[in-house]
Structure formats: structure tokens, C-alpha cells
N, C-alpha and C positions, 0 to 999 in steps of 0.2 A: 720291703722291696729294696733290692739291691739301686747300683745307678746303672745299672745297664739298662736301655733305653729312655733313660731318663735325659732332657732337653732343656734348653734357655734358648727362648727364639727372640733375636734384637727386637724391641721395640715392641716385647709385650712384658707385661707383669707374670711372676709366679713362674713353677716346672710344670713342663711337660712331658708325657709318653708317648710314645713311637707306637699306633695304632694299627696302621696298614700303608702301603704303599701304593702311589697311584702312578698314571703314566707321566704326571707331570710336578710329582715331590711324591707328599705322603699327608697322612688322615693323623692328627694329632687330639690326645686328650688333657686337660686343665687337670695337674692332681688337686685342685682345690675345689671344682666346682664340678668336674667330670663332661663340661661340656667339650662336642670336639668342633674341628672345625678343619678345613683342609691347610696346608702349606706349601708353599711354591717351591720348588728346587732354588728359586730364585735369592729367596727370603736365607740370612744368614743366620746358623744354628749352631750352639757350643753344644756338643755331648758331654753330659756332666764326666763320664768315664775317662773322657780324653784330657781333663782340665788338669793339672800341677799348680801347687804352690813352690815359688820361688824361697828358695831358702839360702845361708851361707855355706850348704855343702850341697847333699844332692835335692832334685825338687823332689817336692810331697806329693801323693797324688792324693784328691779331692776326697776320694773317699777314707784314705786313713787319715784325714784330717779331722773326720764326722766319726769315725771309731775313736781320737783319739776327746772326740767332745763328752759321744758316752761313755766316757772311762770317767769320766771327771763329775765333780760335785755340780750339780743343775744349779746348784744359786748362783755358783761364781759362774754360769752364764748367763746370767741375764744381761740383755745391754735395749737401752729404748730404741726405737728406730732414725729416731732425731737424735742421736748421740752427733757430739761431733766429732773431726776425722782425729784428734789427738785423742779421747778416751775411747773410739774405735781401734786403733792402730794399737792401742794401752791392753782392750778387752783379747785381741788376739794373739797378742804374745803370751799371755794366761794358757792358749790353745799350743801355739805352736814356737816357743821362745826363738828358735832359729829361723823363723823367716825373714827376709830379705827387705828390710824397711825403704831401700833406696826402688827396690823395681813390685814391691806389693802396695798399692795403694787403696785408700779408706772405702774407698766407691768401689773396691772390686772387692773387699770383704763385703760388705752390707748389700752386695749381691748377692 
């Protein structure tokens, strides 16, 4: 699956897809657990499609970030989820050497 309709809703865990629309948001599903459950227009939503990494030239967009992860050797990705934000900020310049250390930070990779 591509990232089109793919979602990060504030203040839940895990992606979501764009199911149906209703009159007052839309009907979202868990890619992890396939449960859905509705979403307010209210409630604040990144589309993964829309996201850019900041880089020293121009931004990357989210998804050639993930094309350039599967090009690359799966061990040298591993990182634990309790890493902390120096061998976090360490594992992704592995990914993407030119991003922007002053304005990408460790919490917004490990999202």
C-alpha cells in the first residue's frame, strides 16, 4: 500500500486509513488491528502523503524516505524503541545523511 490515505491522528498510537466520510469527519481504520472507529473533523490529522523531511537542500518527502530505507540493508536498520535521541538522530542519518539536525528532531523520527 502506497501512503495515500494513509494517517497519524494526535493522540493515538500506530497508522491509519481513510475509510469513508461522514457529515461530521470520516470513519478511520487501525492498520494494525483493522478496528475502526469514527474521527471528528475536529481531531488533528497528518497525512502521511503531505509530510516532508527537512533536509540542507531541498525537503524529502516521507515516502522517498521509506523507498530509500528499502533500498538499504534491513540490519543496519534496526534501532530499539527506547533508543535514545543521540543514537536515534545517529540511526537516521544511516537513512537520510542530509537532513536538517537543527529543525528534525529524535521524537519526530521515532514517530
Amino acid at each position: 500500500m502506497g501512503l495515500k490515505g494513509v494517517m497519524h491522528i494526535a493522540g493515538m498510537s500506530g497508522l491509519h486509513k481513510v475509510i469513508a466520510q461522514t457529515k461530521t469527519g470520516f470513519v478511520a481504520e487501525s492498520l494494525i488491528d483493522k478496528k475502526r472507529f469514527a474521527v471528528s473533523s475536529t481531531q488533528r490529522v497528518s497525512m502521511l502523503e503531505d509530510i516532508s523531511v527537512f533536509t540542507t537542500g531541498e525537503d524529502v518527502k516521507l515516502a522517498e524516505v521509506f523507498k530509500k530505507m528499502q533500498g538499504m540493508n534491513q540490519d543496519s536498520l534496526s534501532l530499539d524503541k527506547d533508543a535514545d535521541g543521540a543514537t536515534t538522530m545517529n540511526y537516521f542519518s544511516k537513512i537520510l545523511p542530509d537532513f536538517d539536525k537543527d529543525r528534525v528532531y529524535a521524537s519526530d523520527i521515532k514517530k
